[in-house]
C-alpha positions in Angstrom: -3.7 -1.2 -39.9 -5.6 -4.0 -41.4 -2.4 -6.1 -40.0 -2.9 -5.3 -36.7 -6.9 -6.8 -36.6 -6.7 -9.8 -34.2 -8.3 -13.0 -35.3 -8.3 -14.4 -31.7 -11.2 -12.5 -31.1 -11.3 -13.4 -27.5 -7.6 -12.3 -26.9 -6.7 -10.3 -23.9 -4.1 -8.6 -22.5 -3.4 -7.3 -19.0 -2.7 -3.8 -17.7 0.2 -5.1 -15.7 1.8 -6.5 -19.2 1.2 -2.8 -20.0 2.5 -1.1 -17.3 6.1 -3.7 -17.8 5.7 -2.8 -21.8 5.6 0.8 -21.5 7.8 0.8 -18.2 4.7 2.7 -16.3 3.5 2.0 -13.0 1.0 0.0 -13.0 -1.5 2.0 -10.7 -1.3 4.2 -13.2 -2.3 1.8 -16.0 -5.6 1.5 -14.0 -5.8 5.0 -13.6 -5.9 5.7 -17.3 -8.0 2.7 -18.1 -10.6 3.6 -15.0 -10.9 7.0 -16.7 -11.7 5.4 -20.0 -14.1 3.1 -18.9 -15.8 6.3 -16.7 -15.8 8.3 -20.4 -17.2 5.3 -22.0 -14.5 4.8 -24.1 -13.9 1.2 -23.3 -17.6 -0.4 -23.2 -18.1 -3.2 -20.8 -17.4 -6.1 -23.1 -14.2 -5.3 -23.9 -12.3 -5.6 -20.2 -12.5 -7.7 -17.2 -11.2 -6.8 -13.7 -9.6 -9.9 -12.4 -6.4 -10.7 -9.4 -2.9 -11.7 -9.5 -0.5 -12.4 -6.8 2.1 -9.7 -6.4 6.1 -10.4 -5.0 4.5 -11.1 -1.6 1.9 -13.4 -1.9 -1.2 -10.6 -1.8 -3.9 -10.3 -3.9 -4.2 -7.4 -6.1 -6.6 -6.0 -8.8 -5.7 -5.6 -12.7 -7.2 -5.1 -15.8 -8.0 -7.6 -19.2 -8.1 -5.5 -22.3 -9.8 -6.9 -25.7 -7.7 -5.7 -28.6 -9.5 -2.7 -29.1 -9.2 -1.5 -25.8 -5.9 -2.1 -25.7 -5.7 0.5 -28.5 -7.7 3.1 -27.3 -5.6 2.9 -24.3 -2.4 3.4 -25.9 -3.6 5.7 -28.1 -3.0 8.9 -25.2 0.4 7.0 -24.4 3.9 8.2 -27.2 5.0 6.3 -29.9 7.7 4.3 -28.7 5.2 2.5 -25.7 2.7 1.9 -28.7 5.2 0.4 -30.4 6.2 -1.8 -27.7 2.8 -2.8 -27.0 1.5 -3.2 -30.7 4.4 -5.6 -31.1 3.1 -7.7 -27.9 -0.1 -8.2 -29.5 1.9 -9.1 -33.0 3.1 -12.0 -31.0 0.1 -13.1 -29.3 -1.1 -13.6 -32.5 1.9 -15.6 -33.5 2.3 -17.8 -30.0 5.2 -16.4 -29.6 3.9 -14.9 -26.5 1.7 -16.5 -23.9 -2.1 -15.8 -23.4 -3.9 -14.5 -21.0 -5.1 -18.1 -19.0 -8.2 -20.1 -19.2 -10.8 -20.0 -16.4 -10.8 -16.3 -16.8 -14.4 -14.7 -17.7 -16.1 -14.7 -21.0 -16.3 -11.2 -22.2 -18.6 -12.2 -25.1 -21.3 -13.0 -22.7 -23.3 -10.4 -21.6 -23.7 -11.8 -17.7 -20.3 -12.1 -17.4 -20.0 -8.5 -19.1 -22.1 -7.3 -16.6 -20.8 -8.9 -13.5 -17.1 -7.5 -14.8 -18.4 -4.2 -14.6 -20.2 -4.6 -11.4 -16.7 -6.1 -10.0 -15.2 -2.8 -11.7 -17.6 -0.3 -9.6 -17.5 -2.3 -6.4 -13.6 -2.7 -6.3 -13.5 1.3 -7.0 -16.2 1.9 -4.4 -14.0 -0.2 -1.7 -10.9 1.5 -2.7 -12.6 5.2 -1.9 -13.7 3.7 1.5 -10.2 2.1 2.1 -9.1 5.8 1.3 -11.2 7.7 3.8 -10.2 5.1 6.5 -6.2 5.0 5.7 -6.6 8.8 5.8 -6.3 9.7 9.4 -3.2 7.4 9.4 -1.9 9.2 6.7 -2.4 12.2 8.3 -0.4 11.2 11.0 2.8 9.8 9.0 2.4 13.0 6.9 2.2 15.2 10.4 5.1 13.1 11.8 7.6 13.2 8.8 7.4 17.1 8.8 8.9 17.5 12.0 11.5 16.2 14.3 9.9 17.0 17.5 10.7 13.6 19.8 7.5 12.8 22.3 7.3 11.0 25.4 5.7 7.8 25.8 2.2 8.8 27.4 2.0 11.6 24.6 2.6 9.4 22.0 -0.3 6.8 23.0 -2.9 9.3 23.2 -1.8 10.6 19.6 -1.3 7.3 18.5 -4.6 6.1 20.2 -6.6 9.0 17.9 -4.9 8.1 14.4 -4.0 4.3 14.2 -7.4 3.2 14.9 -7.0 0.9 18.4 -6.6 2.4 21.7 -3.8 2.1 24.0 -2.7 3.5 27.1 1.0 4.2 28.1 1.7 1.3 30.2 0.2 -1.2 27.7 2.8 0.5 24.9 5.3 -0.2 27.7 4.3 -3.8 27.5 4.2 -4.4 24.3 7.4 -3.1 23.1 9.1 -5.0 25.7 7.8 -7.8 24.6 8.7 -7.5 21.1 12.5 -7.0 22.9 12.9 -2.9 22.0 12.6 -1.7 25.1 14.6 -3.9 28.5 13.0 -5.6 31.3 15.6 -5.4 33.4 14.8 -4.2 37.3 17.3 -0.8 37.0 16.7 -0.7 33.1 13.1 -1.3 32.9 11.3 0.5 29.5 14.9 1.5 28.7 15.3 0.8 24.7 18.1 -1.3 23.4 21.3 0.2 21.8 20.1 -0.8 18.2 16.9 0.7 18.3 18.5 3.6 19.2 21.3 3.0 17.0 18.2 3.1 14.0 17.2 6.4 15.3 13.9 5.0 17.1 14.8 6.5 20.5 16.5 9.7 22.1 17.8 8.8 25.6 18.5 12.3 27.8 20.0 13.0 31.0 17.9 14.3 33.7 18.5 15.6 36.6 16.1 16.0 39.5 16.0 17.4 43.8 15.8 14.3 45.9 14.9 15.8 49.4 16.1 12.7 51.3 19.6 12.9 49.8 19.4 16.5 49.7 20.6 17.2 46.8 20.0 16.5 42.6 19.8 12.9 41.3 20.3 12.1 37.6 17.9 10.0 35.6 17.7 8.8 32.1 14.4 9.9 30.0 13.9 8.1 26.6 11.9 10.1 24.0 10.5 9.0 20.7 11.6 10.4 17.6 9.8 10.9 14.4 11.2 7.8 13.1 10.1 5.6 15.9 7.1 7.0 16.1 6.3 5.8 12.7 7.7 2.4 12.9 6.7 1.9 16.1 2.5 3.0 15.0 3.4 0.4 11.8 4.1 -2.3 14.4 0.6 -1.1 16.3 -1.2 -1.7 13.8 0.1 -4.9 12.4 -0.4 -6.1 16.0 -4.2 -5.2 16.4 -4.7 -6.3 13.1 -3.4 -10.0 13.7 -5.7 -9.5 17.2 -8.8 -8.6 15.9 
């Protein structure tokens, strides 16, 4: 093993580099680390919690592991992603690989240490909160997804009203979507959706039929419903709305 000892002592490498090594997701990668850390396995001067952009643009957490972390770690993972990962240090040492940036902190130091671990137990602390607040949401996807049932419009903004964290009434939903051009504004096809929305499975148009005393005798009416699938999109859209809004 004596091969293996890094003489960049202040050599790091990232849990996303180990979740594309050992072809894991990397949420899981923190996971395991997290739990580590928690058991004291990893002590505070050996990581760093730190951001990198993802696809999108957004900001997201990962992990900087010394060299011995970065063994401990892969120590619970098989052979072949040890290997993979025990070759990635080989050429870190070699610069055949590039290192983790500059600018980043100073793990040696013990304020820097400390401020790591306190970014470690704050950014776990704000993902439990995030948690308990996305949970009624997912509540209501979950509830959603396991059934088909379609809902009128005025149902649907109570439920919606209750789960998605912003109130709305029905006649505001109404407004919205029409402005967003999925439901018509038309004077005969008013709150009617268009074909494609329907097309995507958003909406379930019926035929109703109803007395009308002055003609004396039944009238037929259209009803549009919102199915399981809308209803999700359609609560995504909500959201994103208020969000922009607030």
């Amino acid at each position: 093993m004596s091969e293996l000892i890094p003489t960049d002592t202040n050599q790091r490498m990232s849990s996303l580099d180990i979740a594309e090594l050992t072809g894991k997701k990397h949420n899981k990668v923190m996971r395991d680390i997290r739990s580590l850390i928690d058991q004291g396995a990893i002590n505070e001067s050996s990581f760093g919690l730190v951001e990198y952009k993802d696809a999108k643009g957004e900001s997201r957490p990962m992990y900087l592991l010394d060299f011995k972390a970065t063994m401990t770690l892969i120590t619970g993972y098989d052979a072949v992603r040890r290997s993979k990962v025990i070759d990635r240090w080989a050429d870190l040492e070699s610069g055949a690989a590039t290192p983790v940036p500059a600018g980043l902190p100073n793990f040696n130091n013990p304020i820097e240490s400390a401020r790591a671990w306190a970014d470690v137990k704050e950014g776990e602390q704000a993902a439990l909160k995030q948690i308990e607040a996305d949970r009624p949401k997912v509540e209501f996807y979950e509830a959603v997804e396991a059934t088909e049932q379609t809902v009128e419009f005025s149902l649907f903004a109570k439920a919606v009203s209750r789960s998605g964290g912003f109130i709305i009434g029905r006649n505001r939903l109404y407004g919205l979507l029409r402005e967003k051009n999925i439901l018509m504004d038309g004077y005969k096809s008013k709150n009617m959706p268009y074909q494609r929305y329907v097309d995507q499975g958003w909406f379930e148009v019926t035929e109703r039929n109803y007395e009308n005393t002055k003609s004396n005798g039944p009238r037929v009416y259209f009803m549009t419903l919102i199915t399981g699938k809308g209803q999700i999109a359609i609560t995504k859209m909500l959201q994103e709305h208020f969000n922009r809004a607030a």
